[in-house]
C-alpha positions as CSV (number, residue, x, y, z in Angstrom):
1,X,234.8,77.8,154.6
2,X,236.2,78.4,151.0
3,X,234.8,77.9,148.1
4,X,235.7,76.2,145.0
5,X,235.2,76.8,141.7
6,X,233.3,73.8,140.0
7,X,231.5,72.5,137.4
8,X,228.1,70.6,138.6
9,X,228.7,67.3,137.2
10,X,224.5,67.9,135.6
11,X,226.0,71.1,134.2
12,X,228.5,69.3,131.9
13,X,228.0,68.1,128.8
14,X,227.8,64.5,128.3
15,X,229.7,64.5,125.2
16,X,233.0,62.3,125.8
17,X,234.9,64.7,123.6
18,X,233.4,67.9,124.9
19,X,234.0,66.6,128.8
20,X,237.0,65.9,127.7
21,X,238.1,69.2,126.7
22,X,237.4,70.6,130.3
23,X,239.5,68.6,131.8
24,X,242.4,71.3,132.2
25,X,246.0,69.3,132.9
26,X,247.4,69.4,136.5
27,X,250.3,69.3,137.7
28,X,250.6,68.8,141.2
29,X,254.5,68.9,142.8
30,X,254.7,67.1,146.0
31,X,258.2,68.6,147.4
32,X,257.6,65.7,150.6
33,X,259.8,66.1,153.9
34,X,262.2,69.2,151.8
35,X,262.9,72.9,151.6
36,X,262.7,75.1,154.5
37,X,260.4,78.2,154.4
38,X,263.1,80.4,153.2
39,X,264.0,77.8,150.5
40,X,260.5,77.7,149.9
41,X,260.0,81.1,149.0
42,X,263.3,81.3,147.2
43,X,261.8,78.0,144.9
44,X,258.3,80.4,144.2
45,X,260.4,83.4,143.0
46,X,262.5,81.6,140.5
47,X,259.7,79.3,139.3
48,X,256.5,81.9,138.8
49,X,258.4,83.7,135.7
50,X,259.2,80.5,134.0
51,X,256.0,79.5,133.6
52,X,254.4,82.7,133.4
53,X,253.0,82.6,129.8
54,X,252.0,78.9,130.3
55,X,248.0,78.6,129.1
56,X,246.1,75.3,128.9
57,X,247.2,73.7,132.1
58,X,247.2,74.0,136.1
59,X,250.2,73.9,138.5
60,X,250.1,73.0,141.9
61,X,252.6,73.5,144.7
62,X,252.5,70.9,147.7
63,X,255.2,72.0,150.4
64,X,255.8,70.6,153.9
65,X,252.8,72.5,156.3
66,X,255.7,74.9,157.5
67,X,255.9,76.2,154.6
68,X,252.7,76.2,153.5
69,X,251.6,80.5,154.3
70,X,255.5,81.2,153.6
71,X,254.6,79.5,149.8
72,X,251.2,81.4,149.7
73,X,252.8,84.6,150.5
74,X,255.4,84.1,147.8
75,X,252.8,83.0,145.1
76,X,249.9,86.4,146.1
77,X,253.7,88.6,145.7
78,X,254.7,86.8,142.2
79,X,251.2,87.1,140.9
80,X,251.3,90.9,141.6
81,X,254.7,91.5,140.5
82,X,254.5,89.8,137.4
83,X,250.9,87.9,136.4
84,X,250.8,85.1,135.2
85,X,248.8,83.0,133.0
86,X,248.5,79.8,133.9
87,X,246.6,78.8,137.5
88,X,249.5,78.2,140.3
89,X,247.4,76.7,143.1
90,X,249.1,76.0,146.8
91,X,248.4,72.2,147.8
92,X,249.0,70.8,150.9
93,X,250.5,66.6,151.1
94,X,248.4,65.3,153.8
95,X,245.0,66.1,156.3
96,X,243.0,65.0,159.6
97,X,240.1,63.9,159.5
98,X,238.5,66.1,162.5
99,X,238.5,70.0,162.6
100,X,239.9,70.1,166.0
101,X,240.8,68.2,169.1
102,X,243.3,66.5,171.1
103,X,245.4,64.7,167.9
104,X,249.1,66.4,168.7
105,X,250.8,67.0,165.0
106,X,247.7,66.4,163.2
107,X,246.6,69.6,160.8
108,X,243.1,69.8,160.2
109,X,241.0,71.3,157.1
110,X,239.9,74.3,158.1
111,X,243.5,75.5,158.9
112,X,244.7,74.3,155.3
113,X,241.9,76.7,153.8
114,X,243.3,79.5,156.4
115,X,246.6,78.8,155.2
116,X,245.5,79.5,151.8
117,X,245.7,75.9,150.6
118,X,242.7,74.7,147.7
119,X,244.2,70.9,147.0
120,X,245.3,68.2,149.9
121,X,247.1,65.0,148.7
122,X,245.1,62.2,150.5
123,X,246.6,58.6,150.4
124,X,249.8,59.0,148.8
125,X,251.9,55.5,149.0
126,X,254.1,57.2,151.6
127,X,251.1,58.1,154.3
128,X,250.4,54.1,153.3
129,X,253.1,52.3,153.5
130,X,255.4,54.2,156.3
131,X,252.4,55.6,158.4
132,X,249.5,52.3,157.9
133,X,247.0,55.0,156.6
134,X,244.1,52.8,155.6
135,X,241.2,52.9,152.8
136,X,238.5,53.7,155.2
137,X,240.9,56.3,157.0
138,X,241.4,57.9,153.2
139,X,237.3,58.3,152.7
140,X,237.6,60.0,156.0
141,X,239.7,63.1,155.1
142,X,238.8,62.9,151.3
143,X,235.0,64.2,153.1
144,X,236.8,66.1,155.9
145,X,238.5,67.8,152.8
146,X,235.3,68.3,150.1
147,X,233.5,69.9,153.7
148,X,235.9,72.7,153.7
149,X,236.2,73.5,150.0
150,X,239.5,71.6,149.6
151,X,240.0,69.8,146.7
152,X,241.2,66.5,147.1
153,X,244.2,65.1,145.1
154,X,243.6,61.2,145.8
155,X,246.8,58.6,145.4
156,X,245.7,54.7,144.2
157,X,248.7,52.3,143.5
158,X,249.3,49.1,143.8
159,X,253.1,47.5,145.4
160,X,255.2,45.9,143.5
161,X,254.4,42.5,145.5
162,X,250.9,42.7,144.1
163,X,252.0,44.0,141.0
164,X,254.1,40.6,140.4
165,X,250.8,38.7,141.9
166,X,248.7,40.1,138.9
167,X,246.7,42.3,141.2
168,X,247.1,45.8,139.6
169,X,244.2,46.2,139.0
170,X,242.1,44.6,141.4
171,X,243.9,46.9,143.9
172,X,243.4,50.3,142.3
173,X,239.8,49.2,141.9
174,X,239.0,49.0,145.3
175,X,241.1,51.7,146.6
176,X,239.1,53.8,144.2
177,X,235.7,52.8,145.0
178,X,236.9,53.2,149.1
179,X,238.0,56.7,148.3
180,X,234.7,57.9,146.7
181,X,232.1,55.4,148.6
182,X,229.1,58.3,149.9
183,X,230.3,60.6,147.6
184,X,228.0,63.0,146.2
185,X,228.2,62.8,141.7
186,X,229.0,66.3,142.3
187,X,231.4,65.8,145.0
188,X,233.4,62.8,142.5
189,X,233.2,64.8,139.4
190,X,235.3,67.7,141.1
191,X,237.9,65.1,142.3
192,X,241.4,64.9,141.3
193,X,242.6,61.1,141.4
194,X,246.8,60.3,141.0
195,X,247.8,56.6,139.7
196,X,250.9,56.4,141.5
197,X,252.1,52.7,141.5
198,X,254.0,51.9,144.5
199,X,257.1,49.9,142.9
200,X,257.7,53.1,140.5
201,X,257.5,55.8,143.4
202,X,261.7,56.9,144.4
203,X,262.3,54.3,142.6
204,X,263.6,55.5,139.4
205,X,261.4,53.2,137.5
206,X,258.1,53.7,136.2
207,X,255.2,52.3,133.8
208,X,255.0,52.8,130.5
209,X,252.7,55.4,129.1
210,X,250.3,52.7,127.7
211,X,250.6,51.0,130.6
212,X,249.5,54.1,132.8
213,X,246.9,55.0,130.3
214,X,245.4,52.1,131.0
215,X,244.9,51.8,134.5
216,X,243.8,55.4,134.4
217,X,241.4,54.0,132.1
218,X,240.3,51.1,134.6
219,X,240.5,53.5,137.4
220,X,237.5,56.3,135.3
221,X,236.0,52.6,134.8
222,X,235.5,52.3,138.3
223,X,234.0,55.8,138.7
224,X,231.7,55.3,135.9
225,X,230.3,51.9,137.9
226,X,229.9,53.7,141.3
227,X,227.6,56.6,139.8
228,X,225.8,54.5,136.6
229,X,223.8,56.7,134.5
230,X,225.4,59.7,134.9
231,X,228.7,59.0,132.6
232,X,229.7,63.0,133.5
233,X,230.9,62.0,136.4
234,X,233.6,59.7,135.3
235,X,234.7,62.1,132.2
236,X,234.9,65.0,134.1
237,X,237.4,64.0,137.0
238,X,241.2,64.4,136.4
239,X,243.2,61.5,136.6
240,X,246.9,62.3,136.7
241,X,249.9,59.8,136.7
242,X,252.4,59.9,138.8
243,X,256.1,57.5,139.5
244,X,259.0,58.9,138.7
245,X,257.8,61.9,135.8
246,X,260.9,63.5,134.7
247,X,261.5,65.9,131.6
248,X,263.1,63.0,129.6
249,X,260.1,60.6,129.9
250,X,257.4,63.0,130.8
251,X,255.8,63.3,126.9
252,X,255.4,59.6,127.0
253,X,252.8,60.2,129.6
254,X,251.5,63.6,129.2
255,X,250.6,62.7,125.8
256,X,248.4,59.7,126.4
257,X,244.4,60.6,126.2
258,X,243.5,58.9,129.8
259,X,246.6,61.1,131.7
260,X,244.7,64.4,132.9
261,X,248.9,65.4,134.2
262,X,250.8,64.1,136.7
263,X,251.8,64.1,140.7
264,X,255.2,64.8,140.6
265,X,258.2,64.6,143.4
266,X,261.6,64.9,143.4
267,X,261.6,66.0,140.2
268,X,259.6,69.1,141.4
269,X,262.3,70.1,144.2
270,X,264.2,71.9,141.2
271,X,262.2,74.9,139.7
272,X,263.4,74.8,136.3
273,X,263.1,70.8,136.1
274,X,259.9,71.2,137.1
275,X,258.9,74.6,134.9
276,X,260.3,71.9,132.0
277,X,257.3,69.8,132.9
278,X,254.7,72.0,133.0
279,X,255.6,73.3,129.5
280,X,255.7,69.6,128.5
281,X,251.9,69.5,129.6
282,X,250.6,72.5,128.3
283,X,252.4,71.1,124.5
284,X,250.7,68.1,125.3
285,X,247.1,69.8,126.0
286,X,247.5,72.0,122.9
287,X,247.8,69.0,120.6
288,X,244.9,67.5,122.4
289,X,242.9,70.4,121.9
290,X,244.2,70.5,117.8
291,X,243.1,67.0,117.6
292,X,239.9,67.1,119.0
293,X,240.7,64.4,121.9
């Protein structure tokens, strides 16, 4: 079983501001259904030396699971070759539930670790909408995932019907509390939860950065209600953004104090697009740190 570097949620301080400042920016690119392993490890060799003197934020890479020890490979080479600074983590976009069995194309936990993987997307608006994944079946692999050491990276979003019905934010509330429910506080507090509205995902749209900064606000609102008393919890779990983050709107959300980063896609495919973004966080988390937020 791995093992994953993480703060007790007793251990950290219950200052909002000093919480706040260990909340390290991720950003997590989900490359979906592209990039072949050779593509893949093409991508990791042009990406690692742009953002090798990054400090101040995380990166994540989430291939396709054929490319997932092709990726890892690339990223122990690039680190040896070169170093690097910031934190480039391998991710992988989906998990089962079980550790083994009869469920053809499945890929369970244990053999994400093996691959090398410490994050798992778990109910991206994809897996939802094309594949029926359901609440309860997301609280399944999020604790098939915290078993092996995996960190989950969790998706909540609402459609654009319910977003036109008013139900924003009745939605992301209980998709979050059916994500966490018999959670540990330690368990939540190590979480990584993605606002990704539905209606902004491929779609070229996307909220505004007050509007995501809020929801990200409900949605740390939520975790706060579901552990009461021990307000660590919700200040120490990242809560990224995510719905078509590009360079040229990317500051608008980076900047905002709820946005702990964001769950990127297409525009992750391209290593210098997404190289542009991770600089664009770690400005962002520099003036945070300057202003004391």
């Amino acid at each position: 079983m791995a093992t994953l570097l993480t703060v007790p949620a007793k251990a950290i301080r219950q200052e909002e501001k000093g919480v706040r400042r260990l909340r390290v920016p991720l950003l997590a690119g989900n490359w979906k259904m592209y990039k072949t392993p050779s593509q893949a490890a093409q991508y990791v060799s042009a990406f690692l030396p742009l953002i090798r003197t990054l400090t101040g934020v995380e990166v994540a890479l989430c291939p396709p699971f054929v490319d997932l020890t092709t990726v890892a490979a690339a990223l122990r080479r690039g680190r040896g070759e070169r170093g690097t600074e910031v934190s480039v983590a391998l991710g992988a976009q989906d998990v089962f539930w079980e550790d083994e069995g009869a469920f053809t194309g499945e890929v369970a936990p244990g053999m994400l670790v093996d691959a090398g993987c410490q994050y798992v997307i778990i109910g991206h608006s994809e897996r939802r909408q094309y594949f029926g994944e359901t609440d309860e079946q997301v609280n399944r692999k999020v604790k098939a995932a915290l078993s092996h050491g995996l960190r989950p990276i969790i998706c909540v979003g609402e459609s654009l019907a319910q977003r036109e019905a008013g139900q924003s934010d009745e939605v992301v509330r209980r998709q979050t509390r059916a994500a966490l429910a018999g959670l540990t506080p330690d368990q939540a507090a190590g979480l990584v939860i993605a606002y990704e509205p539905i209606w902004a995902i491929g779609t070229g749209r996307n909220a505004t950065g007050e509007e995501a900064n809020r929801v990200i606000g409900i949605i740390r609102q939520v975790v706060g209600e579901l552990y009461p008393g021990q307000p660590q919890v919700a200040q120490s779990v990242r809560i990224q953004y995510g719905g078509s983050v590009k360079p040229n709107n990317a500051a608008e959300f980076l900047g905002q104090p709820e946005v702990d980063g964001a769950l990127v896609g297409g525009a992750s495919l391209d290593p210098q697009g997404f190289a542009t973004l991770c600089q664009l966080a770690a400005e962002a988390a520099a003036d945070r740190a300057r202003s004391g937020q």
